[in-house]
C-alpha positions as CSV (number, residue, x, y, z in Angstrom):
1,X,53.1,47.9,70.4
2,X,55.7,47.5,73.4
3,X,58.5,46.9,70.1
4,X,57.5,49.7,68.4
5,X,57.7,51.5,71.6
6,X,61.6,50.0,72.3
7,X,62.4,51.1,68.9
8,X,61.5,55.3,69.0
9,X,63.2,55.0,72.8
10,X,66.4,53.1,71.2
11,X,66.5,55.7,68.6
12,X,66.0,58.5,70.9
13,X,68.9,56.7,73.4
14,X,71.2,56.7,69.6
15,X,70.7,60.2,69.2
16,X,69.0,59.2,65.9
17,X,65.7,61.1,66.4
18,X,65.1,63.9,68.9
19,X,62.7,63.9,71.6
20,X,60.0,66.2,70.0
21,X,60.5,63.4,66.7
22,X,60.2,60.4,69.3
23,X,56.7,62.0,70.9
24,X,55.3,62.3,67.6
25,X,55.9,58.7,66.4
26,X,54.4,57.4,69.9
27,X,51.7,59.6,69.4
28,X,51.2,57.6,65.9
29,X,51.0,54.5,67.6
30,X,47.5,55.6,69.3
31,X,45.9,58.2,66.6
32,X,46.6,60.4,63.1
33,X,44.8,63.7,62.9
34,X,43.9,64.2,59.2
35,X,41.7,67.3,60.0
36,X,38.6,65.4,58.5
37,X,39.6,62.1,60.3
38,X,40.9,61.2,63.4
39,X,42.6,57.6,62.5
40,X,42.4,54.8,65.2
41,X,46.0,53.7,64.9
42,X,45.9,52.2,68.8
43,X,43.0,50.1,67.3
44,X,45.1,47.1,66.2
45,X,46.8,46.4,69.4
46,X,43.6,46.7,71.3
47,X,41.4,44.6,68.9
48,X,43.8,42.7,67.2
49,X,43.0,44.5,63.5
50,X,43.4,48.1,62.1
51,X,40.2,50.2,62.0
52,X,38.1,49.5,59.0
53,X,37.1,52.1,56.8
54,X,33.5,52.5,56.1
55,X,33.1,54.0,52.5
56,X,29.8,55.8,52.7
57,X,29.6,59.1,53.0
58,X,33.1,60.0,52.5
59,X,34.6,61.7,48.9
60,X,37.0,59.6,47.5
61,X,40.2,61.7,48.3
62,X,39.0,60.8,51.8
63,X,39.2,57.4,51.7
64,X,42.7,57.4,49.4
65,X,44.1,59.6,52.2
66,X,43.1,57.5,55.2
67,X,43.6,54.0,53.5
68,X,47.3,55.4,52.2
69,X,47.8,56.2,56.3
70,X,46.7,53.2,57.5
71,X,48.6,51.3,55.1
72,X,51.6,53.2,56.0
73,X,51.2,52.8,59.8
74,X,49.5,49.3,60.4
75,X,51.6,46.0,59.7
76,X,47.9,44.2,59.5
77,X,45.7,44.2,56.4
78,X,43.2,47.3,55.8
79,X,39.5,46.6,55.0
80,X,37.2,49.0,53.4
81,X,33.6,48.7,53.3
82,X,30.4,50.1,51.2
83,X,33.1,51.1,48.1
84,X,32.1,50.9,44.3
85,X,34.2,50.7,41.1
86,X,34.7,54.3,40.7
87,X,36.7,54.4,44.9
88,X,38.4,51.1,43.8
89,X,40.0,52.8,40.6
90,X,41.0,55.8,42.3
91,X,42.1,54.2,45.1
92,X,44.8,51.4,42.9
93,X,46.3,54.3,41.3
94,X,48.0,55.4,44.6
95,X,47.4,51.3,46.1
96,X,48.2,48.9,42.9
97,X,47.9,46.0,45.7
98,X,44.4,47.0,46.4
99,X,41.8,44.4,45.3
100,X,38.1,44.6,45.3
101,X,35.5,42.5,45.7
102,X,32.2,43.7,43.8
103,X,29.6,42.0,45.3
104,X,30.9,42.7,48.9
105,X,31.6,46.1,48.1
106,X,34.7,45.4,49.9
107,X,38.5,46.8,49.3
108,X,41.4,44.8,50.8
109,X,44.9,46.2,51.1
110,X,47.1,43.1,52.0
111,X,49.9,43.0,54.1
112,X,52.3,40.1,53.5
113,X,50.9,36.3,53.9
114,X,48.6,35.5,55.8
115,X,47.4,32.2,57.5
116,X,43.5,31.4,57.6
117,X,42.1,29.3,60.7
118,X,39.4,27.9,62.1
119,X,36.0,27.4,60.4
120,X,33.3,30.0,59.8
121,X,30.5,29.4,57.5
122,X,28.8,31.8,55.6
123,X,24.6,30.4,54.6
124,X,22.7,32.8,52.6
125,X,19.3,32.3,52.1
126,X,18.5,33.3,48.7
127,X,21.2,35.3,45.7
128,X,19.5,38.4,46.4
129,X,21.3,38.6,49.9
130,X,24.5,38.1,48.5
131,X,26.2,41.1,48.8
132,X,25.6,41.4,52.3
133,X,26.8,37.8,52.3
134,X,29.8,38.2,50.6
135,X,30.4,41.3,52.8
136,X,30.6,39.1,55.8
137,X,32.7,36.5,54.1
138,X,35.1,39.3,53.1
139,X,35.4,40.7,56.5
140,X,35.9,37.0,58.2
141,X,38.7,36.0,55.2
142,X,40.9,39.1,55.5
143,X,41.2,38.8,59.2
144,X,42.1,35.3,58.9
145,X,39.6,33.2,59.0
146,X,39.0,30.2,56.7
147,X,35.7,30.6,55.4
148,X,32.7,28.3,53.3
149,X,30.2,29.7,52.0
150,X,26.5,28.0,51.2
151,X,24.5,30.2,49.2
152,X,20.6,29.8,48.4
153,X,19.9,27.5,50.9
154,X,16.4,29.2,52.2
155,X,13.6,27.9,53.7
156,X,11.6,27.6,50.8
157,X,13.8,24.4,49.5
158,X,15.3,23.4,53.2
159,X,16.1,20.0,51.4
160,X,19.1,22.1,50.1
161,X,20.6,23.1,53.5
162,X,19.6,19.7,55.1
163,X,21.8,18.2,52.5
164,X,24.9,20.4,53.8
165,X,24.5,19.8,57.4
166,X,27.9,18.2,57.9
167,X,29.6,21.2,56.8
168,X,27.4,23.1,59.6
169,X,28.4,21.0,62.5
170,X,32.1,21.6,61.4
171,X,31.7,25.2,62.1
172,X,33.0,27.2,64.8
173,X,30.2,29.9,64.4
174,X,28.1,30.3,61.2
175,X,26.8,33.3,59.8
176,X,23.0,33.1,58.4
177,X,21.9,36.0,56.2
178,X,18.6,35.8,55.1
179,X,15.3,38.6,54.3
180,X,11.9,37.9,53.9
181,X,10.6,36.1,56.5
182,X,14.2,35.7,58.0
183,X,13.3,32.2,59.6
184,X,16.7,30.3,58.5
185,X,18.6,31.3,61.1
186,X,16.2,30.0,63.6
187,X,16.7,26.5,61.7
188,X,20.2,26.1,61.6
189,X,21.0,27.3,65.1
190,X,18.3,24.0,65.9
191,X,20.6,22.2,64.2
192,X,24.2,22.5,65.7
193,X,25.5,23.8,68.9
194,X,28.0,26.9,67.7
195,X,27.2,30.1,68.1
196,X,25.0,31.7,65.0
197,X,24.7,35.2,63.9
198,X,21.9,36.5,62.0
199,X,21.9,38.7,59.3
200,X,19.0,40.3,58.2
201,X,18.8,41.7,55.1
202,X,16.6,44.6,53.6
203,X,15.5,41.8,50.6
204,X,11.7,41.5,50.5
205,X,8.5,42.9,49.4
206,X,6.6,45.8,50.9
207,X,5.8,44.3,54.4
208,X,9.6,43.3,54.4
209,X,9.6,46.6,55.9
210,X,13.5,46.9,54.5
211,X,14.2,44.2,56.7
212,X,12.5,45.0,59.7
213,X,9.9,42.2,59.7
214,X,13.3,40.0,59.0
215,X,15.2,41.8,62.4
216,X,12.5,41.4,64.5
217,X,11.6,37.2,63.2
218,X,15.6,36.8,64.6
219,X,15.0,38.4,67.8
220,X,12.3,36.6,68.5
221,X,13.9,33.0,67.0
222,X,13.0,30.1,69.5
223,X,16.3,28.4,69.1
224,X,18.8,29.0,71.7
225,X,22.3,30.5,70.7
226,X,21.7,33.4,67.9
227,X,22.9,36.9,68.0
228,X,21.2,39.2,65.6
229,X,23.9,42.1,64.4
230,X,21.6,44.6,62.3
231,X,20.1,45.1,59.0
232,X,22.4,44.1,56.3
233,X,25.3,44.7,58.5
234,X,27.5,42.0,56.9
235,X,30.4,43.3,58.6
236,X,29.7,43.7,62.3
237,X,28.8,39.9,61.6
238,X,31.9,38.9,60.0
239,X,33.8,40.6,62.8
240,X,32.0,38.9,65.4
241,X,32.3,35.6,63.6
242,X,36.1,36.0,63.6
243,X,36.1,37.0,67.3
244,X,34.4,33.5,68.0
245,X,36.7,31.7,65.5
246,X,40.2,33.0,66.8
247,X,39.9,33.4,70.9
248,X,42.0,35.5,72.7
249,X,43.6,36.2,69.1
């Protein structure tokens, strides 16, 4: 922020831009008025990574526009959630870089190389909670974050989780994404001492409730140290397990 800021005053002192041109680049550094949008740009100083764009219910010349502006204005990598095929393809014509992930529904834009640290696992507790998995995964890796991932580990064959258990206690947080009866994150935060965030997921049979019955089993887990983001929000949990992983980042 501060060397963007030296450089529209230098050019300003240089007589290379004009003062009407300098306000309008510092205005970029804290928002971009697309008409339909108002774009965040401030939002990578203040949280340490670019405003994310959420997919659903936006056309897809939307999303092309505010991805191409965030792409141009942010040095960091851009994330896009809830996206299909058909956005991807649009969105490569203008954005060959772009790459997508189909079970996340995700859409990275990288920015240069990028160093992964820390630990955050990803447990799922059966395939059918993948994408919401995989959405979480997604969100942790592109904002730098070395992540595993143990799938189909639910409670219904614990012996297959039990088995993993080292790979837990190496963890600086784990994510646990489970419907159902949404009772494995209640066992693995008995198991280690990091920080675990639930996931529910809408996966499940009538009184699944589209995952309420799962959201409410979480809130009311026994074992100490879960936070319970909200139904198949894959996302908020991979942001939150990234805040964990990289402190004061």
């Amino acid at each position: 922020m501060k060397d963007k800021l030296r450089d529209v005053l230098i050019n300003i002192q240089n007589q290379q831009i004009n003062v009407d041109e300098g306000l309008q680049e510092i205005e970029k550094m804290y928002y971009y008025d697309l008409g339909y949008a108002v774009l965040d740009t401030h939002r990578q100083f203040r949280k340490g990574f670019p405003e994310v764009i959420f997919c659903s219910g936006k056309t897809t010349d939307q999303i092309i526009a505010i991805a191409k502006k965030l792409a141009e204005l942010s040095t960091q990598n851009i994330l896009a959630t809830r996206a299909n095929l058909e956005i991807y393809q649009a969105l490569q014509k203008e954005i060959p870089a772009a790459e997508f992930n189909e079970t996340a529904r995700t859409i990275v834009i990288r920015k240069g190389q990028q160093q992964s640290t820390g630990n955050i696992v990803v447990v799922s507790a059966g395939t059918s909670d993948l994408p919401v998995a995989e959405e979480a995964a997604a969100t942790a890796e592109i904002m730098g974050n070395k992540v595993e991932r143990m799938y189909d580990t639910g409670v219904a064959g614990l012996h297959r989780l039990l088995v993993q258990s080292e790979r837990l206690l190496q963890a600086n947080a784990v994510i646990v994404v489970a419907g159902m009866d949404g009772a494995l994150p209640s066992v693995v935060a008995g198991l280690i001492s990091k920080p675990v965030i639930a996931v529910p997921t809408s996966v499940g049979y009538g009184a699944n409730f589209g995952g309420l019955s799962a959201l409410l089993a979480m809130l009311n887990s026994c074992s100490a140290g879960i936070g319970v983001v909200n139904i198949d929000n894959g996302f908020g949990a991979g942001y939150l397990a990234s805040l964990i992983n990289q402190p004061g980042h």
